[in-house]
TIRO-745698 format. One record per residue (C-alpha): chain; x, y, z. Coordinates in steps of 0.001 Angstrom, whole numbers, padded with zeros to 6 digits. Example, Ala and Ser with C-alpha at 12.3 -4.5 7.8 and 13.67 -1.06 7.14 Angstrom:
residues 2
 unit       x       y       z
    A  012300 -004500  007800
    A  013670 -001060  007140
END
This chain:
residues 143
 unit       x       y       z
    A -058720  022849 -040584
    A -057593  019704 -041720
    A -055061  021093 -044030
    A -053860  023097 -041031
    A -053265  019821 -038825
    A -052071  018141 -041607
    A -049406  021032 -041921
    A -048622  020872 -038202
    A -048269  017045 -038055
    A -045476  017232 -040694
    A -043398  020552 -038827
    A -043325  018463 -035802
    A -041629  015822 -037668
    A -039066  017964 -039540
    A -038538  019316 -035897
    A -034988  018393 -034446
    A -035043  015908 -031573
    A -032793  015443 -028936
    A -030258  012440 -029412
    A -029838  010403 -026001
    A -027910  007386 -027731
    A -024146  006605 -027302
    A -023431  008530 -030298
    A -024406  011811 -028954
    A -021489  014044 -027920
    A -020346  014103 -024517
    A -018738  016420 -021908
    A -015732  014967 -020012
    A -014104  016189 -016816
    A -010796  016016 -016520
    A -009710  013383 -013817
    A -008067  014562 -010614
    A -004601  012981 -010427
    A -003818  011389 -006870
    A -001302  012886 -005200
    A  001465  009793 -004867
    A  001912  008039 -002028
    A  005233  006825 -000523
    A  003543  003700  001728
    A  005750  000540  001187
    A  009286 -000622  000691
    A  011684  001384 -002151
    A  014621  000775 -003856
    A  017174  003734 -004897
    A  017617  003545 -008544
    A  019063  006674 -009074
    A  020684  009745 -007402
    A  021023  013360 -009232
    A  020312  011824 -012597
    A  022248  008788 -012251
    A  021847  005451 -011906
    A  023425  003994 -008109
    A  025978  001530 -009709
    A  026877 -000316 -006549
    A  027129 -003989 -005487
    A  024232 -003870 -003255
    A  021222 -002282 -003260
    A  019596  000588 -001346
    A  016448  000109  000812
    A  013761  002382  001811
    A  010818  001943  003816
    A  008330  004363  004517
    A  004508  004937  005737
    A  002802  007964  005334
    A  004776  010639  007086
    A  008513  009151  006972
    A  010969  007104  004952
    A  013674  005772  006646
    A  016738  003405  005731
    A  017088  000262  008288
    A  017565 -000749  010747
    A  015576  001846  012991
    A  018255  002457  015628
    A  020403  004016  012830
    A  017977  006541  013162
    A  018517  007264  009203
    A  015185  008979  008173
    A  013535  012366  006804
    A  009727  012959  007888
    A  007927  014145  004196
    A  004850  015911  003348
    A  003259  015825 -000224
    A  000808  017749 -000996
    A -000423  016891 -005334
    A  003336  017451 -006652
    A  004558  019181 -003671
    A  007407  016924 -001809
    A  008942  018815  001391
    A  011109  016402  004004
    A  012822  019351  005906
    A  016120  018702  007608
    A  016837  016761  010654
    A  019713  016687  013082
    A  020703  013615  014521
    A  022644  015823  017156
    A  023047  014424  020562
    A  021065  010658  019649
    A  022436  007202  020646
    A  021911  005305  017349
    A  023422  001429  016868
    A  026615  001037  016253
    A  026424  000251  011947
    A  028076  001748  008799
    A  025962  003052  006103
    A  026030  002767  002493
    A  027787  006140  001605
    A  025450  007200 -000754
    A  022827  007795  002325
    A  024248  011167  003603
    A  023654  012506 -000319
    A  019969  010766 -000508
    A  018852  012932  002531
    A  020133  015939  000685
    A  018702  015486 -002069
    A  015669  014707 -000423
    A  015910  017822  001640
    A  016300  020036 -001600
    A  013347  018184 -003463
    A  010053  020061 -003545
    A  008704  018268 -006326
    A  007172  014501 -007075
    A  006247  012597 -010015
    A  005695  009160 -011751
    A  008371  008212 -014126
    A  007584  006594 -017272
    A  009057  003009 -016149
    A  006346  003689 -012977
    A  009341  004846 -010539
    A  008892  007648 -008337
    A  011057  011188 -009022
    A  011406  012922 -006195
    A  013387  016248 -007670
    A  014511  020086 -006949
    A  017290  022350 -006677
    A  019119  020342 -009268
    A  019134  017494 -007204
    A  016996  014077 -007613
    A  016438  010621 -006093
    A  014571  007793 -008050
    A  012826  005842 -006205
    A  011187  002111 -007436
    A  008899 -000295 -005410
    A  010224 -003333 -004184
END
């Protein structure tokens, strides 16, 4: 009987045990990316691809359902949706809308169509925002 125990005593120790230390493999999820947010003031860096080589600079602002240039009685803005990647900022008519009397940077009229186009949006590698479809693009970067 002894023998027997004996016998028993050293299975259990050839027995594998379960290893809770750091060195014991884990399983990792896969992190759900934000979708990106558009909150906060924006400068256009680029516009289908290229860089806006002009002698001032383009401002955005926009909160979470609209980006707009300003001032606000220019009435210059697309309402957005984003949904993960998903950009849509349908168009908009101005039709028939007193707005201020102001000129705007010409490159505006082509920044609303390409924003109309878009149906996509991504981080860049330099941390701007892409905002792309149809062939068409606007880079965005925070100010």
């Amino acid at each position: 009987m002894i023998r027997k125990l004996s016998l028993l005593l050293l299975l259990a120790g050839c027995a594998p045990t379960q290893d809770n230390s750091d060195n014991a493999t884990r399983v990792e999820t896969p992190a759900i990316e934000a979708a990106i947010g558009l909150e906060g003031n924006w400068r256009v860096a680029g516009l289908d691809g290229k860089p806006i080589d002009a002698p001032y600079a383009i401002a955005l602002v926009a909160d979470e359902n609209s980006i707009w240039w300003e001032p606000e009685c220019a009435l210059q803005y697309r309402d957005y949706s984003i949904s993960g990647d998903t950009f849509l900022a349908p168009m908009r008519s101005n039709a028939n809308l007193e707005v201020c009397d102001i000129g705007y940077p010409e490159e505006l009229a082509q920044i609303w169509s390409a924003l109309e186009d878009a149906d996509r949006i991504e981080r860049t590698p330099e941390n701007g925002v892409l905002i792309s479809g149809n062939g068409r693009s606007v880079t965005l970067f925070s100010q």
